[in-house]
N, C-alpha and C positions, 0 to 999 in steps of 0.2 A: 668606443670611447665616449663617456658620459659629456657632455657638453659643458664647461665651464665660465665665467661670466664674471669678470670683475667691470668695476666702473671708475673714471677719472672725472673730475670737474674742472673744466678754466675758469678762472677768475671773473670772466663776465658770463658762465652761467651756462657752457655749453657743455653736454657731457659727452662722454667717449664711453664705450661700451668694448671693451675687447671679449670675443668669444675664443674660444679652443674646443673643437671636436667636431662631432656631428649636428648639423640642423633636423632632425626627424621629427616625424608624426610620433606620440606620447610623449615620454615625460621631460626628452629633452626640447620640444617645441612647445609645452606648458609651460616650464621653467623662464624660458623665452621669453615667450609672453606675459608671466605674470611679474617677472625684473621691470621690462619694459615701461610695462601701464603703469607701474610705482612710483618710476623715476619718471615719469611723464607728469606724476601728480605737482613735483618740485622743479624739472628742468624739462621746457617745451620743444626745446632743438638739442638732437641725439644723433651723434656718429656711433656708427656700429663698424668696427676693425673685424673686419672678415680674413685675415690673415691668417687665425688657427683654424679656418675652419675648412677640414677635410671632405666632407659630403652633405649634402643637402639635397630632399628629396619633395615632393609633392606635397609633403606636408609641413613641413618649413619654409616650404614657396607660401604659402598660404599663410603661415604665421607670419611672415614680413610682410604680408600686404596687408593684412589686417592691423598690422603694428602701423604700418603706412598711415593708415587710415584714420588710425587714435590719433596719432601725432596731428595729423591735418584737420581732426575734428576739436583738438584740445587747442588749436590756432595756433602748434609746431610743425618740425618737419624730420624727419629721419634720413640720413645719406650714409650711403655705403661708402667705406674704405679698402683696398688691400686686400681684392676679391683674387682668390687662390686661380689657378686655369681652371679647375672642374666648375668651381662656384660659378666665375665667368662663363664659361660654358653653357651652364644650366640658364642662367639669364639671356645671354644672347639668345639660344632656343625658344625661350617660354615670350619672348619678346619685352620681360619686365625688366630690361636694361634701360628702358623706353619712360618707365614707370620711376625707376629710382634715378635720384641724383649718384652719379657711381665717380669718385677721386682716387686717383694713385695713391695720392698721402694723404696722412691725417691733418698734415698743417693746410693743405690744399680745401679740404673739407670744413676745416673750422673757419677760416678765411672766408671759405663765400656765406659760411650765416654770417661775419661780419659786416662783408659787402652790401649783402641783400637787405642790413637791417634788421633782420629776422632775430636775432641776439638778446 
């Protein structure tokens, strides 16, 4: 399953990113990445709803941490939502549960850019 990608804005400027599919190496972690760095160019703090996403592999590890990294070099930040068991899974393992901000919900997620400021 191709990876799919819509995007939501709140009102003060925070976007939401829902996926559906797969996280892989080509063209569904290009895809990824190049949504990502776009919507970075306009909104600096990005939830990403991991809720559709079925499998993510070595190299969609790598696509998030480089997304991590834009975000944190553009002076945003990226947080994970509604990470499926396998997703979860894979992060626990790799230890980048450590690395990302990870919330049950997305209202939990938008909430602490509010908190933090960051907004």
């Amino acid at each position: 399953m191709l990876l799919t990608i819509s995007n939501r804005i709140t009102s003060d400027g925070i976007a939401t990113v829902d996926l559906t599919g797969r996280i892989v190496f080509g063209e569904e972690s290009s895809l990824l990445r190049e949504s990502i760095k776009k919507l970075l160019l306009s909104h600096k703090n990005i939830v990403l709803n991991l809720a559709g996403v079925s499998y993510i592999d070595s190299g969609g590890l790598g696509t998030l941490v480089a997304l991590y990294s834009s975000a944190r070099t553009a002076g945003g930040s990226i947080k994970l939502v509604n990470l499926t068991p396998r997703v979860d899974d894979v992060l626990q393992i790799t230890k980048l549960v450590t690395v990302f901000e990870v919330y049950d919900s997305e209202e939990k997620a938008i909430s602490s850019f509010r908190k933090s400021g960051a907004a």
